[in-house]
N, C-alpha and C positions, 0 to 999 in steps of 0.2 A: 543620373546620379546612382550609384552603387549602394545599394542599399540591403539592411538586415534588421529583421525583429530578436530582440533578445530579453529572453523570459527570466524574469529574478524571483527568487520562492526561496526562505530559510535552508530546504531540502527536506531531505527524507532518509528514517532510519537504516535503510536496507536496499541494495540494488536493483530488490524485483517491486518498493514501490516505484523505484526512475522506470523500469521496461514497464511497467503496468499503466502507469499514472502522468507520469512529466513527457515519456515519449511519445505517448497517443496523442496527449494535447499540443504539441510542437509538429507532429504529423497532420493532425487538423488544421492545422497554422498555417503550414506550407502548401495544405491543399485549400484553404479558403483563397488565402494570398502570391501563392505561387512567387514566395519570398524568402530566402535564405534565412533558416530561422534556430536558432541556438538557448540553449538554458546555462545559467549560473548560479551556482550556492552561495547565502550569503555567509553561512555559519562553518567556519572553518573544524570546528568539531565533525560535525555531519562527513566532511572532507577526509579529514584524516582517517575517522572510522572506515568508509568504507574503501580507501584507498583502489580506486577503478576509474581506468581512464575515460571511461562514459562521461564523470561525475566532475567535473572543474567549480574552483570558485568563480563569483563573479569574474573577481581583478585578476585571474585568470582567463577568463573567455574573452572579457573586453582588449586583453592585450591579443590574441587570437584574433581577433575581430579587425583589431588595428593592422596587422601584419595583414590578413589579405585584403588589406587596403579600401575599406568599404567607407563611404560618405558619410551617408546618414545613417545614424541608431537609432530605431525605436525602441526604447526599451521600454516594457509589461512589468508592472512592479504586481506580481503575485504576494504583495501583502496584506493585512485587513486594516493595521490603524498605524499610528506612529510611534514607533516602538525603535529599539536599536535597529534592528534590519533596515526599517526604513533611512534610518540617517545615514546607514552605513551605504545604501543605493546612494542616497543624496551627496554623501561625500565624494563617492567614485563618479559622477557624473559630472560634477564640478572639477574635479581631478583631471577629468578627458575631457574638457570640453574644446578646446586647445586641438584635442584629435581627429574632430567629424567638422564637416561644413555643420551641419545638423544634429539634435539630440533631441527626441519629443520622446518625452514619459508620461506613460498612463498615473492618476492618483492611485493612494491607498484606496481598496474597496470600500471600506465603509466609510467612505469621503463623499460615494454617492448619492447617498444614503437612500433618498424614495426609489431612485431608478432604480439600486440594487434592492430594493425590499421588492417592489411592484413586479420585476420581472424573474427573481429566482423564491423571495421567501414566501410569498402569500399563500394562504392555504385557507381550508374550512375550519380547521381542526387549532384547538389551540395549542402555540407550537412556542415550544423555550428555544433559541437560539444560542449557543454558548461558542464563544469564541474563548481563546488565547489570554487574551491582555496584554499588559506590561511587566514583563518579570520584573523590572526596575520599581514596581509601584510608584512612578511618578504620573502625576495626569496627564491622560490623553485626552487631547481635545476633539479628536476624531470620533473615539470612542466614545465619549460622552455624548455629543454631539446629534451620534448615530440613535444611541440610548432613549435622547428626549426626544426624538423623530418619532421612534417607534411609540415610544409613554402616553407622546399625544395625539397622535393620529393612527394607531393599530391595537385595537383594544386585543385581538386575539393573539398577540405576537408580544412575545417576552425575551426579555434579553439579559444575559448571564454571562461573566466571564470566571476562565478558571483561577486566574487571580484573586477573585472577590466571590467565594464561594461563598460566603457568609450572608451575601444577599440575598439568597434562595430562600430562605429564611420569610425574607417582607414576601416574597412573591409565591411561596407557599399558603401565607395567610390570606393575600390578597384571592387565590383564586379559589382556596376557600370559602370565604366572604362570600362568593357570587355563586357557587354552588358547580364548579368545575374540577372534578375530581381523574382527569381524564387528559394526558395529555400528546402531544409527541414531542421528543426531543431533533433539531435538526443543530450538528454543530455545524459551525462556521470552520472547519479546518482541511488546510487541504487534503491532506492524504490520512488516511485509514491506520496511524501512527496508536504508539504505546498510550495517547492522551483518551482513546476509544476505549480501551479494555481497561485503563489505570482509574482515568480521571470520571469518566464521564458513566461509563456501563458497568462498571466492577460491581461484586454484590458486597463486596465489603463497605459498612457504613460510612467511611464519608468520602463516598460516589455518589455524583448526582443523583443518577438514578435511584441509590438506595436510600437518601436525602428525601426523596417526594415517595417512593413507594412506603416509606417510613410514618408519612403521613396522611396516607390511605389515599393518594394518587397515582394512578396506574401510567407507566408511560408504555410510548411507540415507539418503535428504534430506527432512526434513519441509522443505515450502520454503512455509509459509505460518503469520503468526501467533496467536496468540492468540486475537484477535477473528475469525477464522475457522475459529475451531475449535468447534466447535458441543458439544463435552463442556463448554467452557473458558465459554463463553457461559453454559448451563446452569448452571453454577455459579454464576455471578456474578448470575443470574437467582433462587435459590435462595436467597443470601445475602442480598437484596434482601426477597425475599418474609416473611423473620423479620425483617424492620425496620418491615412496614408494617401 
């Protein structure tokens, strides 16, 4: 059977993170799997902006995909929780289904939740995690989910999204409380985006970091995403390999 992995991720602001970030890890792919292996945006913003034929949306690449006549799709949902992107995969896979003998999709990351703490987040050091969210502000169940995983079973590990910055707040006092003044930040995002220098590192006050350094907690900067994290890669290499 004729077969392709195809990678779905929101996208990225700029075409040297797709040569720096999306192409490394689809090169990886191809060299773990020796698998015809393609990427789709889900956010047609992303799209337009950079207008470059590198850069296709999903229901673009799938209809690609379809023309050179390929069976089965694995498709890698490079998302964290359930959010629009994810329903917008959901919907185009039910859309094709009709298309492929086969369609097997990886979950949302933090679907996994222990697997993906135990094998990318763990650390010695106590470490804030900040993901995304829902811009919708509706509940994610993924996310939550993932939240009371981590609340109760990893005392050094904290979880924050930039939707709900407001809760830095409890989690400032909490690690006060115990005498933790000292932290590292690791986001949850894939690429090295405007949310790094805007949301998360800017010294302007209400950046996370200047949020805790504000209240005499010193952070550590992981200043690099996801797809450059070679545990995080691994993983998503791993989750691949029990599909195929």
């Amino acid at each position: 059977m004729k077969e392709c992995i195809l990678v779905s991720a929101f996208g990225t602001s700029n075409i040297e993170g797709y040569e720096k970030q999306f192409k490394p890890f689809l090169e990886k792919i191809k060299e773990e799997f020796s698998i015809d292996s393609f990427v789709g945006f889900t956010s047609n913003r992303i799209i337009d902006k950079l207008k470059d034929d590198r850069v296709k949306s999903l229901e673009d690449k799938i209809e690609e995909i379809k023309a050179l006549e390929y069976e089965k799709l694995i498709l890698v949902k490079l998302v964290l929780s359930d959010g629009k992107e994810n329903r917008k995969i959901d919907e185009l896979i039910n859309k094709n289904k009709i298309n492929f003998k086969e369609i097997i999709v990886t979950n949302p990351i933090l679907s996994y939740k222990k697997d993906f703490i135990e094998n990318c987040l763990t650390s010695d050091k106590c470490t804030i995690l900040i993901s995304h969210g829902r811009e919708d502000g509706l509940i994610d169940k993924i996310s939550d989910d993932f939240k009371f995983e981590i609340e109760k079973n990893y005392d050094n590990l904290k979880y924050l999204s930039l939707n709900r910055k407001e809760e830095s707040k409890n989690v400032i006092e909490n690690l006060l409380s115990i005498g933790i003044n000292n932290v590292k930040f690791k986001p949850l995002l894939l690429t090295k985006g405007y949310h790094f220098s805007k949301d998360i590192y800017s010294e302007k006050d209400e950046s996370f970091k200047k949020i805790f350094v504000n209240n005499n907690i010193t952070v550590e900067e992981v200043n690099f995403g996801l797809l450059e994290d070679g545990k995080f890669i691994e993983f998503i290499i791993n989750k691949i390999s029990k599909l195929i």
